[in-house]
N, C-alpha and C positions, 0 to 999 in steps of 0.2 A: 241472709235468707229472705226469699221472697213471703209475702202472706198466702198461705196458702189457697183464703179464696181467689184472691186475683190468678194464680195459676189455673184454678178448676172454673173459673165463670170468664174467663177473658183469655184463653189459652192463646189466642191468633194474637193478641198482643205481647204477651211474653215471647213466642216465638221469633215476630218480629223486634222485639225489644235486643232481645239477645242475639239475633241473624244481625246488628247492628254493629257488634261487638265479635261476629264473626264466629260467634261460638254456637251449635248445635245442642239443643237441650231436649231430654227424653220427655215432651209432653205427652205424647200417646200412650207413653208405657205407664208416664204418671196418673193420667186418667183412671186408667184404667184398673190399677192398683187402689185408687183413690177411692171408686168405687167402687171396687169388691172388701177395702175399708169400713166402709160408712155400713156398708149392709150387715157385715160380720159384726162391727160395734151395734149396730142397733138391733139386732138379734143378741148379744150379748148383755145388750141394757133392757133388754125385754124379760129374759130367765132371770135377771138381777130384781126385777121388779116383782116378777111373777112372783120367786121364790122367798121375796119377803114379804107381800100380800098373803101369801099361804102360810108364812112363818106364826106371822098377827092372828089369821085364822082360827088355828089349832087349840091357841088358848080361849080362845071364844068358844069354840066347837064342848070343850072340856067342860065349861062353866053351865054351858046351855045340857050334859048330861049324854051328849051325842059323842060318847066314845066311839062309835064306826065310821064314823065321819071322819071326828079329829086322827083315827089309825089311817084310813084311806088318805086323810092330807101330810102326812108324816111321810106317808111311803111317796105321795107325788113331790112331794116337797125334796127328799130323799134323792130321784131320780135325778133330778133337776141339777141337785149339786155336782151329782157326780160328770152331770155333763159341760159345767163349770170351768172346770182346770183346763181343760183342753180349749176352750172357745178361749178365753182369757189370753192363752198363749198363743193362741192364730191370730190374734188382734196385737200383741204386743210384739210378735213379729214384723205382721205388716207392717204396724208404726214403725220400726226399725225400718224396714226396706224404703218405706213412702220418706221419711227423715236423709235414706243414702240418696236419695232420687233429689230428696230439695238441695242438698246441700252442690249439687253439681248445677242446678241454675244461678245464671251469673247475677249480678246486679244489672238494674236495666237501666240504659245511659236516659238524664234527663233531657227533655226536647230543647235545650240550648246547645246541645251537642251536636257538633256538625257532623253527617255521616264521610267516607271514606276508606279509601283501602288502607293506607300506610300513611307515615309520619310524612308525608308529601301534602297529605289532607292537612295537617293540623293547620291552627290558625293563631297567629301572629298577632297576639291583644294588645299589646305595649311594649316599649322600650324605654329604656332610661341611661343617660350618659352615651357616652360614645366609645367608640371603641376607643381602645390607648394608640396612641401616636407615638411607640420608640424612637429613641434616635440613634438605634442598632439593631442590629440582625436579631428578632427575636431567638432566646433560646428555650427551648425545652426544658422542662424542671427535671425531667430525671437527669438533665449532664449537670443544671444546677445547683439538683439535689446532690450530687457526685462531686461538685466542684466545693462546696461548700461543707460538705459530711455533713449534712442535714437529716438524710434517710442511709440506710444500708440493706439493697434487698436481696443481696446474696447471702446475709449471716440470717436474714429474718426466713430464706429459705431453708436454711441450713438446719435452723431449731425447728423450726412448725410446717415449709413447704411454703411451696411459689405463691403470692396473695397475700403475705403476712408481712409486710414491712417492719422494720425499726427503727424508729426515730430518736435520733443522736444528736448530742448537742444542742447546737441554736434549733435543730431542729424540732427534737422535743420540746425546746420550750418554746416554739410556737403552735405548737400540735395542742399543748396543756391553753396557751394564751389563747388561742382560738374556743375552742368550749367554755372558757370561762367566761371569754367576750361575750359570746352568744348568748350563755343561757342567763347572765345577769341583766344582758340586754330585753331580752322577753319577761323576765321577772319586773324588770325595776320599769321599762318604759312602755312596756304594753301590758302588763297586768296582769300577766299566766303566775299561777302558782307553781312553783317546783315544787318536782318528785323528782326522788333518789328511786327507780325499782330496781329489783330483784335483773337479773340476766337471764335467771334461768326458771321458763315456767312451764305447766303441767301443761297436758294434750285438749284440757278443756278449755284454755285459753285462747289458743289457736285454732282452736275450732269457730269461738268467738270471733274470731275477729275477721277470719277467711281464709289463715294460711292451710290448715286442714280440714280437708285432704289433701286437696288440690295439690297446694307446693310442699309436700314433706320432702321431695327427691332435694329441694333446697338450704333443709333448713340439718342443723349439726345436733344432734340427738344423744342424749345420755340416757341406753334403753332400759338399764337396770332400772333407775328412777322415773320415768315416765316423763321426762323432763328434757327440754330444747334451751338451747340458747338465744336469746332473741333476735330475731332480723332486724328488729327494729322495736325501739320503747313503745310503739303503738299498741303492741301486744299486750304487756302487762297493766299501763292506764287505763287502756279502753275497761281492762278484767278490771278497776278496781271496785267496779260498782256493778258486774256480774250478780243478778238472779234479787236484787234491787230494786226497790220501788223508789223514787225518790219524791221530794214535794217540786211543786210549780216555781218555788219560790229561790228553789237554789240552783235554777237555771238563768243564764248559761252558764257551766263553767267551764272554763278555761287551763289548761295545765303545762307544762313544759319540763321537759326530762333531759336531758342530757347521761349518755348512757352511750357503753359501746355495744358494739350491731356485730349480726355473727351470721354473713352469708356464705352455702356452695357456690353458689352462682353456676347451676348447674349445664343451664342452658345456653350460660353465654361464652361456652370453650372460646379462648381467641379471639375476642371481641377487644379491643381497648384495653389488650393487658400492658402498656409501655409505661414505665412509670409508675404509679400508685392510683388511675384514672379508675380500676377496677381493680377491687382487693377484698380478701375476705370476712378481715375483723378492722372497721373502724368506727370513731364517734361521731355523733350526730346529736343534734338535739330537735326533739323529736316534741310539737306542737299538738294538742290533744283537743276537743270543744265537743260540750254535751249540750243541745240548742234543743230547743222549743220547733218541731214540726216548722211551724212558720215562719220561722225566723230566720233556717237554715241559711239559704241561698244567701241572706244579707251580711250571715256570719262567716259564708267560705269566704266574702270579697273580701271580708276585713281579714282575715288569718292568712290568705293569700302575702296581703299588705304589709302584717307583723314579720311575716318572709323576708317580703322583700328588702325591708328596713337595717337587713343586716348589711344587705349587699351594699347600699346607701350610704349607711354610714362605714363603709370602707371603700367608699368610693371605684366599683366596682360595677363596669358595664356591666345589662344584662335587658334581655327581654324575657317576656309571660308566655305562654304559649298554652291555646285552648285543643286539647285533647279531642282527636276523631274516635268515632266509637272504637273500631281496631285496635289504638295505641293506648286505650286504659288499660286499667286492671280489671281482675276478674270481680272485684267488689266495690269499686266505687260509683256515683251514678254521674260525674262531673269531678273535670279534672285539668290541675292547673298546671304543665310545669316552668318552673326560672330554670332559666339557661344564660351560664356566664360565656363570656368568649375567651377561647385560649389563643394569646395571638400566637405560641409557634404551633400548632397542631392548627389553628388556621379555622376553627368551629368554634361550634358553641356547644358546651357541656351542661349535663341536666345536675342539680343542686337543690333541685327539691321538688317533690311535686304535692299538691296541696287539692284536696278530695272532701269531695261531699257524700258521704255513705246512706245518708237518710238515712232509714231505718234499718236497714241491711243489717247492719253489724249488732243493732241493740235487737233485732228478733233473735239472732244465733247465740247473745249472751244474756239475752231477756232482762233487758234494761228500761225500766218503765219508769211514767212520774206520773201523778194524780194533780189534774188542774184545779179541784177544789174537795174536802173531804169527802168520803161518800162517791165519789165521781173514777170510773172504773177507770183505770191504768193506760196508761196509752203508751207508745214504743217513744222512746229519745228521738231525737236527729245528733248522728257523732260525724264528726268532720278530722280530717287529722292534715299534718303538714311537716316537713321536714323545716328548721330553722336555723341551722342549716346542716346538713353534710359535711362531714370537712375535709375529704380525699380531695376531689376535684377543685373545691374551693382553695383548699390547700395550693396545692399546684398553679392556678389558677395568678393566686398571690404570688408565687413566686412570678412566674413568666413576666407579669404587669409590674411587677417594682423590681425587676432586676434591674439595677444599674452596673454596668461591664468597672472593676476594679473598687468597686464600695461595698458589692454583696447585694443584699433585697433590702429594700426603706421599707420600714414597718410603718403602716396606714398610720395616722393619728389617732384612731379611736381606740388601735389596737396596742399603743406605746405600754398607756400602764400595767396593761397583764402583761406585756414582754418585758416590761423592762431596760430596755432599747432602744433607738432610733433605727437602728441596720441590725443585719445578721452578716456578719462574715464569718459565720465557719468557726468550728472546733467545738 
């Protein structure tokens, strides 16, 4: 959520903020609403004042002997209330409408953002390692997944529907050894505290953090309970410190979740469904940071960094890639993504993109710290990061360590959670 003054004193730049990001946002109507707002509150906070100035009166008026006065202020005092309930509810309306109105402006990209139409714009920050050099015909993970019963997505269609894999065998146990890698790795060598959350959280969560309204058509909903499945752990961390003041002194913190993710993936029918590239329930471990206003920008490069460190140490090409306004989100204001290479698929696959929300996300869940006692509230800066995904990463591994008649060489960092050198199947 944007500050609300910056939309009403700087409208031409929100407009443009957002015309950057491609999105059309209702400033005229917000205006306009905004001040038929202020006027209706402050006629409201005027009969609030009158009718307690007159309330203080009456008993003055009684003492002083002047019963016609104090009846005459009873009855005006009187009138007053009755006109009360109704103005009260014109204004708690509006704030509802003026609230549906902010929630549809986007986050505004910051000026390191390059503009652009499409992912043709982004820009190409770094690279690390090189692509693999087989010395065979690359293959595909789904024949290798197939070759080896790693995955089975015809039985995983069979119970739940097309997107729901199952992973079998060596396969599971490298599905379980991958999140384990990751999230002990961000615990123990960059210093995120784990959390375990919940899956499944309420409508004011998601409100927080930007999925609602905007993407409910996305997200897999239990309506009896008011309760979603998460897309992603960012949801529930970002909530843990909802409606929060916190002190100066326990920033920044840092967190890392490992947690399964539960997308429709509504919009993207037929996109990258071959395989497991694009699926609807899998794990990630999901990077959290509640930063100091100033600090932010220094803390996405480094949470960026604690990313990439997964890919490193499995020795696994991949380049950064800086975000044109178009190809962010509808909430972030900078945005990083790692992209690994598939050598049979012949591209490069997104595995995490890594964002700087500023204050975005802590005005929608009103997440504040206090720089010294006494000293009014100020919004967080939250940043978040995927560290990593494990679909595409998944796959990823296999393509890069198949060797034709041994199965897949498991990376070295990743032996002792597999247990293994190779996966051959069964």
């Amino acid at each position: 959520m944007l500050d609300r003054k910056l939309i009403r004193e700087n409208p031409d730049a929100v407009r443009l903020g957002a015309g950057r990001k491609r999105i059309d946002v209702p400033i005229d109507r917000f205006l306009e609403l905004d001040s038929q707002w202020r006027e209706k509150k402050h006629t409201l906070d005027q009969k609030l004042a009158e009718s307690n100035a007159i309330s203080k009166s009456i008993g003055q008026l009684m003492g002083q002997g002047k019963k016609d006065e104090a009846e005459a202020a009873k009855q005006q005092a009187s009138a007053i209330k009755q006109q009360l309930p109704d103005l009260e509810t014109e204004v708690r309306e509006m704030e509802e409408q003026l609230k549906d109105l902010e929630y549809s402006f986007p986050n505004l990209p910051h000026a390191s953002v390059p503009d652009g139409k499409d992912e043709q714009d982004n820009v190409v920050v770094r690279e690390w390692g090189e692509k693999p050099a087989l010395d065979h015909e690359p293959k595909a993970h789904w024949d290798i997944g197939e070759e080896l019963k790693l995955f089975d997505l015809a039985r995983g269609a069979k119970i739940s529907g097309s997107g729901f894999p199952v992973y079998t065998g060596d396969g599971a146990r490298l599905q379980r050894a991958l999140g384990t890698f990751m999230i002990n790795h961000q615990t123990e060598q960059n210093g995120y505290q784990e959390i375990y959350p919940p899956v499944l959280v309420n409508s004011a969560s998601l409100y927080g953090t930007g999925q609602l309204p905007k993407f409910a058509d996305e997200l897999y909903k239990a309506a009896e309970d008011d309760l979603y499945l998460i897309p992603t752990a960012e949801v529930p961390v970002t909530n843990l410190f909802r409606d929060e003041i916190l002190d100066v002194w326990q920033l920044p913190m840092k967190f890392a979740a490992l947690s399964s993710c539960f997308r429709r993936e509504a919009g993207a029918a037929g996109k990258d469904t071959r395989g497991i590239q694009r699926v609807h329930q899998f794990d990630k471990v999901e990077l959290v940071k509640y930063t100091l206003p100033e600090t932010s920008y220094d803390e996405h490069e480094s949470l960026t960094q604690d990313a990439e460190s997964i890919l490193q140490a499995l020795g696994l090409h991949y380049r950064v890639v800086l975000l044109c306004g178009p190809e962010m989100s509808f909430s972030n204001a900078k945005c990083y993504d790692i992209e690994i290479w598939s050598p049979a698929m012949g591209k490069y696959l997104e595995v995490s993109s890594c964002s700087n929300f500023e204050s975005f996300q802590a005005r929608r869940a009103n997440i504040r710290f206090r720089r010294e006692q006494g000293a009014a509230p100020e919004f967080v800066h939250i940043l978040n990061g995927s560290g990593l995904a494990t679909p595409r990463l998944y796959a990823v591994l296999l393509e890069t360590f198949y060797r034709p008649g041994e199965g897949v060489e498991v990376p070295e960092a990743l032996r002792p959670y597999v247990g293994r050198s190779h996966l051959t199947g069964g």
